[in-house]
N, C-alpha and C positions, 0 to 999 in steps of 0.2 A: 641331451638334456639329462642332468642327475634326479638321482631319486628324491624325493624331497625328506625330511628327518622327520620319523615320528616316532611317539612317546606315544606307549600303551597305560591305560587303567587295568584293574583285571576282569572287569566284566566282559568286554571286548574278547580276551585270550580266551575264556572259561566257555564262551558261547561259542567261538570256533571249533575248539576242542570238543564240546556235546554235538556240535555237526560231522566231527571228525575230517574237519576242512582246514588244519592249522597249516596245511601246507598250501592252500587259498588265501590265507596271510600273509605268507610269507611271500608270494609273488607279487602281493598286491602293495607290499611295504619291504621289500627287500632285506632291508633291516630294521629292527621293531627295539627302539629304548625302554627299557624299565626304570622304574625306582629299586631301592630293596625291598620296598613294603610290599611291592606288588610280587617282587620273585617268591616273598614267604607266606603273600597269600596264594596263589597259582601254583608255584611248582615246589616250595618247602624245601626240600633235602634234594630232591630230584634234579639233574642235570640238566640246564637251559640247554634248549634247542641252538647249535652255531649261528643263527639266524635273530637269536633272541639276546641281546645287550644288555647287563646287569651296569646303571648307571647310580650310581649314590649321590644323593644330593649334595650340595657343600656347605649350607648352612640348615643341617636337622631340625635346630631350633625355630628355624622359620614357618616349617610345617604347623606350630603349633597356635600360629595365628589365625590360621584354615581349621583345623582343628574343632570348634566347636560345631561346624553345618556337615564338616564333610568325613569321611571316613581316613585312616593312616595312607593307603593306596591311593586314593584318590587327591589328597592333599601333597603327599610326595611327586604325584603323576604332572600335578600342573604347574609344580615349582621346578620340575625335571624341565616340564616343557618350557618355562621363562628362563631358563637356563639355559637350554639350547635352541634356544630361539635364534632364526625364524625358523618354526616347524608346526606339524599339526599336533592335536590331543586326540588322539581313539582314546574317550570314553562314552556309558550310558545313561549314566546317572542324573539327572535333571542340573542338581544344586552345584554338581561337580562340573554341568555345561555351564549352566548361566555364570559361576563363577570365572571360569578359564576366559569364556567369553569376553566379561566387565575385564578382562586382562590383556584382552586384544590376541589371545592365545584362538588360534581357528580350530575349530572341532569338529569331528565326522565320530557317528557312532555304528555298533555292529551292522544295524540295516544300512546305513552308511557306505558302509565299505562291500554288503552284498550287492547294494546297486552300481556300485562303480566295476564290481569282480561283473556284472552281467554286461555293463557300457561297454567292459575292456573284452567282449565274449569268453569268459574264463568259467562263467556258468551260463547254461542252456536256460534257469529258468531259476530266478528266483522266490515263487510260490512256495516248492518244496520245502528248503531252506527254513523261510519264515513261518512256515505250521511246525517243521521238528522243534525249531524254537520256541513254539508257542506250547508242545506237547512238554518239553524241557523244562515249563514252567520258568521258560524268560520272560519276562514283560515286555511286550510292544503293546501300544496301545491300538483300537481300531480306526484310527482317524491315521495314525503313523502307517498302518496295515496295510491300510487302501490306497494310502499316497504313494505307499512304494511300489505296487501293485501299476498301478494308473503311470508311474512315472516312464516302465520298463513296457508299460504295453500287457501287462499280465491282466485287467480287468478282472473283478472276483466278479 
């Protein structure tokens, strides 16, 4: 069975990376699509990871229809994703879900992909995880908290 294609936001990368799990990523999406926007908000000058795809969109100008809800990143991530479609979108972003969503574009976000990393036993526990995130001054909300919590069997 192939892996299936997916296209990162940068909220997703940024919160891996303050976990210091980008290589928890990398197992879990083998290889991970960017737009440019998202390599110049993330990594800047810095050398993408082998593991990490710098894909540019083909029409730029289109971004700028998404453009007034959504952020450069986030607008390039989900034209990336209708472009290589069929594939998932890792974003966090609410406006940047429901949008990708109304797109038919299927989404999974950071806790997302921590509960899939604990389904596939690749983490022993996802509690930990979600408080350094929450100490990192990531947003999850406590309805999101406890869901994921309740899903894995972690019970707060």
């Amino acid at each position: 069975m192939s892996q299936p294609v997916v296209v990162s936001n940068s909220s997703p990368i940024i919160a891996f990376e303050r976990l210091e799990q980008l290589e928890l990523l990398r197992q879990l999406t083998q290889t991970l699509h960017i737009p440019s926007a998202v390599r110049q908000e993330v990594f800047g000058v810095r050398i993408l990871p082998p593991w990490i795809v710098e894909r540019p969109i083909s029409h730029p100008t289109a971004r700028l229809t998404l453009a007034p809800r959504l952020g450069a990143g986030e607008s390039e991530a989900i034209l990336l994703a209708l472009e290589l479609a069929p594939c998932y979108l890792l974003v966090d972003d609410l406006a940047a879900r429901r949008a990708a969503q109304s797109m038919n574009i299927p989404v999974i976000g950071t806790v997302g992909m921590l509960l899939l990393a604990r389904q596939r036993n690749l983490l022993a526990a996802v509690k930990p995880h979600l408080d350094a995130l929450r100490q990192a001054e990531f947003r999850i909300s406590e309805i999101i908290y406890h869901l994921a919590l309740q899903q894995v069997g972690e019970d707060v």
